[in-house]
C-alpha positions in Angstrom: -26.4 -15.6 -20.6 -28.1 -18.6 -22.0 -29.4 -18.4 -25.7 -32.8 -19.0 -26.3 -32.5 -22.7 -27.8 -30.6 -23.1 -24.4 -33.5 -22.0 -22.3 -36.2 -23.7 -23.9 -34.5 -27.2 -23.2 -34.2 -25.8 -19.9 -38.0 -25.1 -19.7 -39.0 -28.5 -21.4 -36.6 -30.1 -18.8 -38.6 -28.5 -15.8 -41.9 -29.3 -17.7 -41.1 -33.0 -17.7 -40.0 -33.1 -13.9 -43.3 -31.4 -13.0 -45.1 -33.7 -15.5 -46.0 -31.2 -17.9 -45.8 -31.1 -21.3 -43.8 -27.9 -23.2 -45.6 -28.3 -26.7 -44.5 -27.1 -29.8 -47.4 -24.0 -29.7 -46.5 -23.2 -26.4 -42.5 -23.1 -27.2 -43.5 -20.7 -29.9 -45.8 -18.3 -27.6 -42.5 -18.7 -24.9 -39.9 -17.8 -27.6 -41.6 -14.9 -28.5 -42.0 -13.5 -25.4 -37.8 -14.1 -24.6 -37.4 -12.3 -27.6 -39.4 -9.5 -27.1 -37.5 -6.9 -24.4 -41.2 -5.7 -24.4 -44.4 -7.2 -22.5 -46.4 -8.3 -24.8 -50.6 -9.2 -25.0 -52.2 -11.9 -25.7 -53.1 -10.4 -29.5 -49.0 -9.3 -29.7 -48.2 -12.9 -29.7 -51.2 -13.7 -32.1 -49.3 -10.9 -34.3 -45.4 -12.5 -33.7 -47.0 -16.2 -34.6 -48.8 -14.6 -37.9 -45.3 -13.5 -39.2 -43.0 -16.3 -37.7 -45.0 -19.3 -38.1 -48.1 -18.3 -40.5 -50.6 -19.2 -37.9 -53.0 -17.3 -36.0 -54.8 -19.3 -33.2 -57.3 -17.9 -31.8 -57.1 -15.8 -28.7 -58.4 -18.2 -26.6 -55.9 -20.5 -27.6 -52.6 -18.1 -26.4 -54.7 -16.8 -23.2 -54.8 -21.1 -22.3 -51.5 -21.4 -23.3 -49.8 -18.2 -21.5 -52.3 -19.7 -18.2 -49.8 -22.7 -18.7 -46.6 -20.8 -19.3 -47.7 -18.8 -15.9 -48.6 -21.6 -13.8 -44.9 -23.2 -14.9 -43.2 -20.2 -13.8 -42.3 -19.8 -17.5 -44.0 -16.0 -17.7 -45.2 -13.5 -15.7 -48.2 -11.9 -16.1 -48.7 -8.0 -15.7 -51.4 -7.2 -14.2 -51.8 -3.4 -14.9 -51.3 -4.1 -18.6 -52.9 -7.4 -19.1 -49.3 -8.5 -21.0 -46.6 -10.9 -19.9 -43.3 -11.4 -20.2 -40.8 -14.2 -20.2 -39.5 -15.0 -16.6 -35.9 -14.0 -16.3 -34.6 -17.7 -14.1 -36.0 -20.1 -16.6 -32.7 -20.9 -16.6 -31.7 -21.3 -12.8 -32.2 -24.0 -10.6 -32.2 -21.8 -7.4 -34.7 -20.1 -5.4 -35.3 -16.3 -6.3 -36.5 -13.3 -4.3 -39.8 -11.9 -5.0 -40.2 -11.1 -8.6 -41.1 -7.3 -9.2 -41.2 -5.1 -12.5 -40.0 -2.0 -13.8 -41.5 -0.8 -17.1 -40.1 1.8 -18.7 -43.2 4.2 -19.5 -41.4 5.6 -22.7 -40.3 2.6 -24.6 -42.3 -0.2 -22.9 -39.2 -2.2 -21.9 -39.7 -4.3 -18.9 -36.8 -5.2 -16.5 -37.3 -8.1 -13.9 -35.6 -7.6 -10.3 -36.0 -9.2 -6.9 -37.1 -8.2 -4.2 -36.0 -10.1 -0.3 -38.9 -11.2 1.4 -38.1 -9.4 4.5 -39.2 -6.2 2.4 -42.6 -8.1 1.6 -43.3 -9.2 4.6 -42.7 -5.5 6.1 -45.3 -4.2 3.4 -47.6 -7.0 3.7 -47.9 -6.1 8.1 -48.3 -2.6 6.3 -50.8 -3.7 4.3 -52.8 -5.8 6.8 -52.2 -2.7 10.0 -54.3 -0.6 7.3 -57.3 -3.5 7.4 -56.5 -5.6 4.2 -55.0 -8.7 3.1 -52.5 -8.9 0.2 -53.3 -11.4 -2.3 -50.6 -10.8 -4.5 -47.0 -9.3 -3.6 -46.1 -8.5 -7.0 -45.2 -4.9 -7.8 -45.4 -3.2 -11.7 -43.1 0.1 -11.0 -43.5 2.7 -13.7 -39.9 4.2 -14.8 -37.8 5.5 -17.6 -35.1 3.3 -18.8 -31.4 4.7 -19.1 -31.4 4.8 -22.6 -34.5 6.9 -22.6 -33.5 8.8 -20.1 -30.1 9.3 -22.1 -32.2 10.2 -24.9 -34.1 13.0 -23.1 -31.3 14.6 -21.6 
């Protein structure tokens, strides 16, 4: 597993190809996020910047800047939680299945799997037999981690 140092060059690398621009703000919002085992908001990240860096942009500022991270396939964004979390291929230079979530409802830690398309297309000819049209294929999945579950038992 690639350290962080390791995957920001890798994400400034694929910033440069796209013509981008991986800023020294936006490396900051990014490393929180791959250290975090947590999704974390928009107002986490103003939090993690307050204690790391002394600085506290406003939220406007991180919103724009997780927009980039998103749109660089840097983050992903949770929609049922309005938080995000680092994409777990920064580092890979290969295509990925379909990125889906599982959140662990006790301790908030967020796992990142794939899932084959032939599994998305089958739920998006579900999805459209029942009269609508998927606009996004990404599933949040609600679970209890091991450990908590080890805990509990």
């Amino acid at each position: 597993m690639p350290n962080i140092s390791q995957i920001l060059s890798h994400a400034e690398a694929s910033c440069r190809q796209r013509g981008t621009n991986l800023t020294e703000k936006r490396k900051r919002v990014l490393t929180g996020l791959l250290q975090s085992k947590k999704a974390l908001s928009a107002y986490d990240l103003i939090d993690y910047l307050r204690v790391e860096f002394d600085e506290a942009p406003p939220p406007t500022s991180v919103y724009r800047i997780l927009d980039f991270l998103s749109e660089e396939n840097l983050v992903h964004k949770l929609k049922l939680a309005n938080k995000y979390v680092a994409c777990s291929h920064i580092s890979c230079d290969h295509a990925h299945e379909v990125p889906q979530f599982l959140i662990c409802d006790d301790c908030g830690s967020v796992a990142e799997i794939g899932v084959k398309k032939n599994v998305i297309n089958t739920l998006q000819n579900s999805v459209e037999q029942a009269g609508y049209l998927l606009k996004s294929p990404q599933l949040e999945l609600h679970c209890v981690c091991q450990d908590c579950a080890e805990r509990a038992a």
